[in-house]
Structure formats: C-alpha cells, structure tokens
Legacy VTK file of the C-alpha trace (Angstrom):
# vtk DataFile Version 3.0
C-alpha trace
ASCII
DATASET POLYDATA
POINTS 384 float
-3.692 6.595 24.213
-5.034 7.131 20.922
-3.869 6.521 17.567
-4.398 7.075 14.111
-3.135 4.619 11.971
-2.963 4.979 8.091
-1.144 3.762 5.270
-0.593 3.792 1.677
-1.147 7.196 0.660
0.078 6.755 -2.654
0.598 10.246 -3.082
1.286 10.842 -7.093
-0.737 7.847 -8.288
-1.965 7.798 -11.952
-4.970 6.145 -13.320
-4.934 5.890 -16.950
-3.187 8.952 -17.142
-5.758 11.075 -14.448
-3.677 12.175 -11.090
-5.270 11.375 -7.808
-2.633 13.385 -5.786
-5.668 15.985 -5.356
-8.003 13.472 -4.223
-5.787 11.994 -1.800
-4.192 16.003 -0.748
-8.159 16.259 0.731
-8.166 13.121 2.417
-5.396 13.865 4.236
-6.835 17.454 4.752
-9.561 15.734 6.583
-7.365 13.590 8.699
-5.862 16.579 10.640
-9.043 17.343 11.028
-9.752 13.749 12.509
-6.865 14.184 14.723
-8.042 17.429 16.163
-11.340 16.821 16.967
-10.650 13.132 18.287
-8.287 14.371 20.072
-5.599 11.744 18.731
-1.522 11.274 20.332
-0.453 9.907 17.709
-0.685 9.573 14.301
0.807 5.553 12.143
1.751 5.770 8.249
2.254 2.274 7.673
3.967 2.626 4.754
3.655 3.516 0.507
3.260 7.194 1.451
4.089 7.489 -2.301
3.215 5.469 -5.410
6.476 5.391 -6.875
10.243 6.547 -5.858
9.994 10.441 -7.722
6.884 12.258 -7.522
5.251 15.279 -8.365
6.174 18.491 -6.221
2.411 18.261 -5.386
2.621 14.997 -4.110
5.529 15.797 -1.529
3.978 19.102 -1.087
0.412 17.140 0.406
2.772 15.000 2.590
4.740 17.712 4.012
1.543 19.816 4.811
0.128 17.069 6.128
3.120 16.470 8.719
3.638 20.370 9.541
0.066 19.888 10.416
0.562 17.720 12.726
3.253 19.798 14.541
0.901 22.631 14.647
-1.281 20.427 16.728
1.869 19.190 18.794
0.922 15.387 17.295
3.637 12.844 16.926
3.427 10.741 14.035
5.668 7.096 13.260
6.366 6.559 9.270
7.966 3.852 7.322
8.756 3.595 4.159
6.408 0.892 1.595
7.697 -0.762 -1.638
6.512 2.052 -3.324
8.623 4.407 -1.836
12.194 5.637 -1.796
13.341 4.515 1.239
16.850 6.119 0.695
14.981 9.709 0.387
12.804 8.910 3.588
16.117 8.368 5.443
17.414 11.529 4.011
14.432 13.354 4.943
13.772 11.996 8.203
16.282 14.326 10.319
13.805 16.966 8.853
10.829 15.379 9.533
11.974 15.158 13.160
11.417 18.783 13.612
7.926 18.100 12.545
7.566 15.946 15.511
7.376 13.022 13.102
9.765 9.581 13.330
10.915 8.058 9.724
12.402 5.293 9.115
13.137 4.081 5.359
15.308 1.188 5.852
15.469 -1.749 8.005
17.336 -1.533 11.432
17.722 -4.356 14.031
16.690 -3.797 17.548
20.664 -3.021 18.147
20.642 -0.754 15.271
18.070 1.408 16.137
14.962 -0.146 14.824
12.896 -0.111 18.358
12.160 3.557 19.542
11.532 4.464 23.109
8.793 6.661 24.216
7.277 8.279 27.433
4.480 5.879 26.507
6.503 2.983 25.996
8.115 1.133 22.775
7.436 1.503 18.931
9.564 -0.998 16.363
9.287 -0.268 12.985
9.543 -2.287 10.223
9.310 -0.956 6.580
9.243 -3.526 3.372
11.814 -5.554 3.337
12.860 -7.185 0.060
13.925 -10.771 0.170
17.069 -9.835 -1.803
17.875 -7.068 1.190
16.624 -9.583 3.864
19.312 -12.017 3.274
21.492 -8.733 4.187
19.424 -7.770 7.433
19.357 -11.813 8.840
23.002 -12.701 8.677
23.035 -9.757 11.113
21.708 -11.848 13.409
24.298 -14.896 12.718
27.058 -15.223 15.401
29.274 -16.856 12.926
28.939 -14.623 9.865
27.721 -18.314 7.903
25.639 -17.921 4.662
21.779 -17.670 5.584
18.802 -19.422 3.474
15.345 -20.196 4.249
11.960 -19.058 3.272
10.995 -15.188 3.384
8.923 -16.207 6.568
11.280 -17.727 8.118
13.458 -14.829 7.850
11.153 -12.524 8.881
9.698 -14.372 11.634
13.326 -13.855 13.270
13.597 -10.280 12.294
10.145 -9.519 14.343
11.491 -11.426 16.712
14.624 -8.979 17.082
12.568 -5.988 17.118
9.937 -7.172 19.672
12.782 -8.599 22.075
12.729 -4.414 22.971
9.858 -4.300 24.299
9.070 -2.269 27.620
6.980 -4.910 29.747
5.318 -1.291 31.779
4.487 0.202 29.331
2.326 0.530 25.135
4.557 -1.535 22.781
3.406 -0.801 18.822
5.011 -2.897 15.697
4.562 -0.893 12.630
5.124 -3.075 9.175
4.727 -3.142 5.689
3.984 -6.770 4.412
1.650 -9.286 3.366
-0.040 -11.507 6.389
-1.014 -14.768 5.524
-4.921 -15.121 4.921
-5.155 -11.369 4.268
-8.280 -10.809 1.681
-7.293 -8.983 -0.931
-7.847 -7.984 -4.482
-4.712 -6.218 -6.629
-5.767 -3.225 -8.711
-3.010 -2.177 -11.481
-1.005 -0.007 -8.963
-0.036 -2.865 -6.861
3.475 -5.004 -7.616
1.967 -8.835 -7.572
4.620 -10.480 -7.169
5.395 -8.329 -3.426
1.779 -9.953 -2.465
2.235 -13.588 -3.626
2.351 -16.602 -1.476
6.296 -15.638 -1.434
6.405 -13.041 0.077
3.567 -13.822 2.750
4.535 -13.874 6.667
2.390 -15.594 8.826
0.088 -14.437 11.619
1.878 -16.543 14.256
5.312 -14.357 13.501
3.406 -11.466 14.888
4.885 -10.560 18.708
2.398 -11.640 21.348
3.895 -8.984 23.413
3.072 -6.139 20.919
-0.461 -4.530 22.212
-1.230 -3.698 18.583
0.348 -4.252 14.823
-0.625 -1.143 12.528
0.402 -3.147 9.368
0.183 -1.142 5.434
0.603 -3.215 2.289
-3.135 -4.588 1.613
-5.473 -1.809 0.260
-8.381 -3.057 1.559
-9.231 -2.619 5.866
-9.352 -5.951 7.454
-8.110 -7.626 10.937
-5.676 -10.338 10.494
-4.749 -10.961 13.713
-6.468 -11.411 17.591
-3.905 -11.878 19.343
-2.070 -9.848 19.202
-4.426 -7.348 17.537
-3.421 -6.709 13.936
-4.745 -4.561 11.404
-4.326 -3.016 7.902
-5.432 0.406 7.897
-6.326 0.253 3.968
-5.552 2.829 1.332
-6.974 6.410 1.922
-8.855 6.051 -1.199
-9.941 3.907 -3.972
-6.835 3.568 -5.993
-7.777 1.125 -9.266
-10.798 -0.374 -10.530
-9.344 -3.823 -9.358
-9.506 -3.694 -5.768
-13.099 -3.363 -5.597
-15.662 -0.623 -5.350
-16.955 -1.615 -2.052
-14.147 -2.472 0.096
-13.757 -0.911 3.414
-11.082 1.269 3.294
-9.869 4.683 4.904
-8.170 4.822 8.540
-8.738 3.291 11.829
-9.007 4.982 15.083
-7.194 2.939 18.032
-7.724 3.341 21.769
-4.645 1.706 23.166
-3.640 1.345 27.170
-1.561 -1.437 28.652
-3.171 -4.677 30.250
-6.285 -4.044 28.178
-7.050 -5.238 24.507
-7.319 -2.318 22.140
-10.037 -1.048 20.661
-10.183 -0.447 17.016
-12.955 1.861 15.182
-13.024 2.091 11.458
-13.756 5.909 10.104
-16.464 6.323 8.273
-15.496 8.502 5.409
-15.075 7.426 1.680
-12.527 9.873 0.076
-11.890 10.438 -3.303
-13.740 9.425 -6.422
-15.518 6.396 -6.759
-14.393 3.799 -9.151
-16.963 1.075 -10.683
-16.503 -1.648 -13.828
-19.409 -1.447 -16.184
-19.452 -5.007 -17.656
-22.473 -5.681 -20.560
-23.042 -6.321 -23.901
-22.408 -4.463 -26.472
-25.660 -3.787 -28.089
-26.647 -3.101 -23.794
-24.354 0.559 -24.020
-26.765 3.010 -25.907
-29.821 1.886 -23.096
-27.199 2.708 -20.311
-25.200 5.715 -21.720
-26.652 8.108 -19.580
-26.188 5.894 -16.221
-22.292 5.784 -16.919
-22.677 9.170 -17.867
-24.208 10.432 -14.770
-21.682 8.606 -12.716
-19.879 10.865 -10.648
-16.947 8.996 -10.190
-14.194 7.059 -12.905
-15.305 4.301 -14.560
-14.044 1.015 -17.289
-15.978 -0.366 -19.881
-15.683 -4.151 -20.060
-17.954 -4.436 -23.426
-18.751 -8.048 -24.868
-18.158 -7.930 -28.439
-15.486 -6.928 -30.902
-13.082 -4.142 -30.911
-14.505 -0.881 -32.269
-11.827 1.701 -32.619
-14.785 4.694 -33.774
-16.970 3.377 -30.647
-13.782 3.717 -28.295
-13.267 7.423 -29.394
-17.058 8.221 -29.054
-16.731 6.853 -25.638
-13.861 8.905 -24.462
-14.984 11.587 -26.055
-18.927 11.984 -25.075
-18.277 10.202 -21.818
-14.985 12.239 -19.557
-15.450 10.032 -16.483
-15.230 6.813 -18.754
-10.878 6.061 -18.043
-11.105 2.226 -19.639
-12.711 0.727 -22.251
-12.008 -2.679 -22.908
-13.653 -5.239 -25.394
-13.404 -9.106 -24.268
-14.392 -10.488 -27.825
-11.202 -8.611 -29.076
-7.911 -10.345 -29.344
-6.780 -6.723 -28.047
-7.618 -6.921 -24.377
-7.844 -10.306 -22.251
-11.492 -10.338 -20.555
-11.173 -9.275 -16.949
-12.286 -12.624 -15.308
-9.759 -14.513 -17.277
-6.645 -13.213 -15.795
-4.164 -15.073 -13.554
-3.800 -14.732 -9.948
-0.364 -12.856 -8.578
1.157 -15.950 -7.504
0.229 -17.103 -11.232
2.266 -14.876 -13.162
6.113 -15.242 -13.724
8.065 -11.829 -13.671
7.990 -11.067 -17.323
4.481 -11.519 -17.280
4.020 -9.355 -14.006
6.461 -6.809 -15.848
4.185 -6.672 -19.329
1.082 -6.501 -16.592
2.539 -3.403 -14.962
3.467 -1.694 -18.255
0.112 -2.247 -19.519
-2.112 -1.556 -16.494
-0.367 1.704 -14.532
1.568 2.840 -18.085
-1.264 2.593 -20.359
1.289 0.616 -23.107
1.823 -3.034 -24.257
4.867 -4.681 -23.690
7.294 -4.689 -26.603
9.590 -6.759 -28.094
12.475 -4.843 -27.705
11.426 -4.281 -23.801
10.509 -7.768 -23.190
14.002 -8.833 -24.677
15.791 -6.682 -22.739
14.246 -7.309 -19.612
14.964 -11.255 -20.297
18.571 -9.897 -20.554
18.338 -7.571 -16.829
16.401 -10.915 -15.758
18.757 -13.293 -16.162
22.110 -11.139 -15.028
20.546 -10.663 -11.585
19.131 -14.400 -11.472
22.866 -15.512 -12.187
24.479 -13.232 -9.281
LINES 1 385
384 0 1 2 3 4 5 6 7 8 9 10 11 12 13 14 15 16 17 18 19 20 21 22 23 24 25 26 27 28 29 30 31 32 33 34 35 36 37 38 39 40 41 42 43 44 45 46 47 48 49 50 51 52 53 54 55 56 57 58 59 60 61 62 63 64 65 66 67 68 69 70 71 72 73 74 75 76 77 78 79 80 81 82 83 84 85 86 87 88 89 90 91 92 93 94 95 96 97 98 99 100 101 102 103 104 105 106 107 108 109 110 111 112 113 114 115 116 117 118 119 120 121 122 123 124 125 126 127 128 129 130 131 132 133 134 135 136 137 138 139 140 141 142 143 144 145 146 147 148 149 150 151 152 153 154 155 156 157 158 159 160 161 162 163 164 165 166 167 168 169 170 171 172 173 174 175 176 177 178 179 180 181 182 183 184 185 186 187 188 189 190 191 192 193 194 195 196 197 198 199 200 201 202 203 204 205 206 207 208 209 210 211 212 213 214 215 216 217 218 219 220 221 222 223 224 225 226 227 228 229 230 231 232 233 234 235 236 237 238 239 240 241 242 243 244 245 246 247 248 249 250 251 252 253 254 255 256 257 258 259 260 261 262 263 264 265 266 267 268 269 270 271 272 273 274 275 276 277 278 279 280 281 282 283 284 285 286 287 288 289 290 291 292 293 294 295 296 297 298 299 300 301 302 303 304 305 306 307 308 309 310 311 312 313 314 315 316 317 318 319 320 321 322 323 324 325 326 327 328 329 330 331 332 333 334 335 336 337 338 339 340 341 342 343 344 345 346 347 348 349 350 351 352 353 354 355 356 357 358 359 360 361 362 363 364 365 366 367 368 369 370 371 372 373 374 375 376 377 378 379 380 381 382 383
C-alpha cells in the first residue's frame, strides 16, 4: 500500500500582505501528479488545510480541485482538520467530500463515536487538534462516573490515543492521523504559527503514540522530521515555505510511504521545493548599497534585518526599487526588536503571543485599546 501523506496546506496564507494561495494551488497541482505516476492508494492531509477559519474563494477553490482530482484518479484521501482550520465547516463539508472519495473529519470522535474508520485495507483513526479547553470535554467521555477530569494535556491525550488505537484490526494496515506537537520535535515558528499551540503545554509525548499503529502521519510542525521508531512517526512538513522564521533550508514538502502489515514502513521524502524561496538578509547598514543587486536578483521574498537606525526614506527606497524585499527591519531602532532577541513560544504569556500575532501575520502593532480589551476577553474566560 502506498500513501501520500501531507499536511498544512495553509491554503489563503498572507505574508506581509503577498498571497501564497497560488504558490501552494501549484504544489498541490503537482501532487496529483505525484499520485498518478507513483501510483499512490491513498492520499493523508494531516491537518491546517487552511491558514485561518474564512478564506479566499481561491483558496477553497485549490482544495476542492485538488480532491475532485483525486476522484478522477479513483484515489481515496483521509483529512482532518488543524488549528488553523474551521473544523465546524470541515464537518459540514465532509458528507460532500465523501463523494470525492475523500474522509473528513473536523472534530474529535472517540473510538465509540466514530473516530476509527474501517477499510478493505484495515483501520484509520483520526485525530484532528484538540484544544485543551475541548479536551476536558472529549476525556470525561471516557469517565464511567461522569466525575470532573484534570491532568496535564498529555495525560489526556495519551488516553484519547489510547481510545482510538484500542480499534485496531490486528490482520490488517492500522494508520493514526493527528495534528499535535510530539515531544522533541525540531522546530522553528515563523509568524503564521500560534506559539502558544507548540509550547511545552501543549506537547504529547512519543511514548503516547500506539505501538500497534504501523505508521503515524502527524501535521502541526512545518518542518519534515521523524519523531518516532517505533511505531514509525512522521510530520509530513508544510507544502511550502510559509514565513521567513522557519528557516530557508528545512526539509519540507510530502513523504511517500510504502506500508504492508508485519513489515516496518518505508518512508521517502519528495524531492521538490515548491513555492518561492524565502531568505533573511542580516548586515550592516552601510553593507546594503555593495549588496543591492544580490537581494535584488533574488528570485524569491526576502527581510531586511539592517544594523543601524530607523530610516523611514531608506525603507521606502527599499520597497520601492526592490519588489521581492516583504520586511525591512532595523535592530538599532527602538521600532523593531532585533530578530535574535526574541523569546521562545513557551516564553511568551498570551498578551504577548496576541501583540506577536498582530504584528507578525497582520502587519500592525498592538494597541492600547486592543491590548485592554483583550486583558478584559482574557480574564472573563480565565474566570469561567
């Protein structure tokens, strides 16, 4: 059996204001490609097929294409919904997608629920984001005596695998599907990425993975990477390179799998780099007229970290004479905090990741009368 697992799309993304639907509409282009000439059975979106809950019609219109695709070439595919997307409008979708040959599922669903799906092959559970405000809903499902549950994300999670891989068919290819953070995952956040749904918090560990499960197509993490031996675990990565954060060289893309029961799988990266490159130009200021034509001639997106003082006339010549030039940011300027400097996800308290988000995906700085009424949102919630 082979499989083509993929994840976080991020269909409708926006860096500093530019849209990458189009970039990611052609990777996904060249993935039905993939799956015809590989000759794949099935196709894994593990998750964050969109960036945020409403997109562009041009966004849903490169996932739907993609998915009638697939039916064209009688392909099955398995989705579940990410923290990025709406999982109320996957579930209202998914009878739809069904005729597309494809399975959705937005929200969580215990093995009794309907959260294990049987195959001719054998068993698939899937497992989209789960929240630790809706976990506390989806454990006491699991308590014989209706009593109050608390404990650690992990723990709670660890018991909701647990559920899910409890249908297993012993004959027969058993697949867990997920969207979460595995402990000891590498990773580096770009702006597009909610820290505090990475932290140490919200981390399971690798030992909560079923044993039983012949692979774990996992989506969350941008960057490709094994977590797991045993079982065999994997993030697939994001399609392409979605902020100047994560890193201009990590392996990303989709993984081909070659799955069949009593042997270990066997996992081959693709070899494609879709979309446009991103890279961080970091120098000093008096450096930029000696390199203007190599970030220039760049043919991808680029940021300026410049050392030296703000120059509002140099920042307009910049964006200006130099399209491919997104960022420009000057670390000896009490306007923007030098790149190196700033705190790691499990560092920064929720107002903090809040004015982060606003000024990273949105372009804009925090203001007073947000920040004060987010205290206010902040602290109703924290008091229910």
């Amino acid at each position: 059996m082979r499989i083509l697992h993929t994840a976080d799309w991020h269909l409708g993304k926006t860096l500093k204001g530019v849209d990458r639907t189009p970039e990611i509409a052609l990777a996904l282009r060249e993935l039905l490609e993939v799956v015809r000439s590989e000759r794949v059975d099935l196709v894994i979106v593990a998750g964050d097929l969109f960036d945020r809950p409403v997109v562009s019609a041009e966004a849903e219109a490169a996932a739907f294409e993609f998915f009638l695709g697939l039916k064209e070439l009688g392909v099955p595919a398995l989705v579940i919904a990410g923290n990025h997307d709406a999982r109320e409008r996957l579930e209202a979708l998914a009878p739809l997608l069904l005729l597309a040959g494809t399975t959705a599922l937005g929200r969580v669903r215990l093995r009794e629920d309907g959260g294990v799906y049987a195959f001719s092959w054998g068993r698939a559970a899937l497992l989209p984001f789960l929240s630790e405000r809706r976990l506390v809903k989806a454990v006491h499902l699991l308590e014989e005596d209706g009593g109050t549950w608390k404990g650690r994300y992990a723990d709670g999670m660890r018991r909701v695998i647990q559920n899910l891989a409890a249908g297993f068919d012993p004959e027969g290819v058993n697949l867990l599907v997920a969207h979460l953070t595995v402990e000891g995952a590498h990773l580096r956040l770009g702006g597009g990425e909610f820290a505090f749904y990475v932290s140490n918090s919200y981390a399971v560990p690798a030992t909560a993975l079923p044993a039983t499960a012949h692979y774990v197509a996992l989506g969350h993490i941008h960057r490709q990477q094994q977590v797991a031996e045993a079982p065999v675990a994997w993030y697939a990565g994001s399609l392409i390179q979605l902020d100047f954060g994560e890193g201009e060289d990590a392996p990303r893309g989709a993984l081909l799998v070659e799955v069949e029961p009593g042997r270990l799988p066997q996992v081959h990266a693709l070899e494609a780099r879709w979309g446009k490159p991103l890279r961080t130009y970091r120098m000093k200021l008096e450096h930029l007229d000696r390199r203007w034509d190599e970030v220039r001639d760049w043919p991808g997106y680029a940021r300026l970290v410049l050392e030296g003082p703000g120059n509002p006339a140099l920042r307009e010549r910049i964006y200006r004479e130099l399209p491919g030039v997104l960022d420009v940011q000057f670390t000896g300027s009490a306007e923007a905090q030098p790149v190196e400097a700033m705190a790691r996800p499990e560092e920064l308290d929720w107002l903090e990741a809040y004015a982060a988000y606003l000024r990273d995906v949105k372009g804009v700085e925090l203001s007073e009368a947000q920040r004060e009424a987010f205290k206010r949102v902040y602290e109703e919630v924290h008091g229910e």
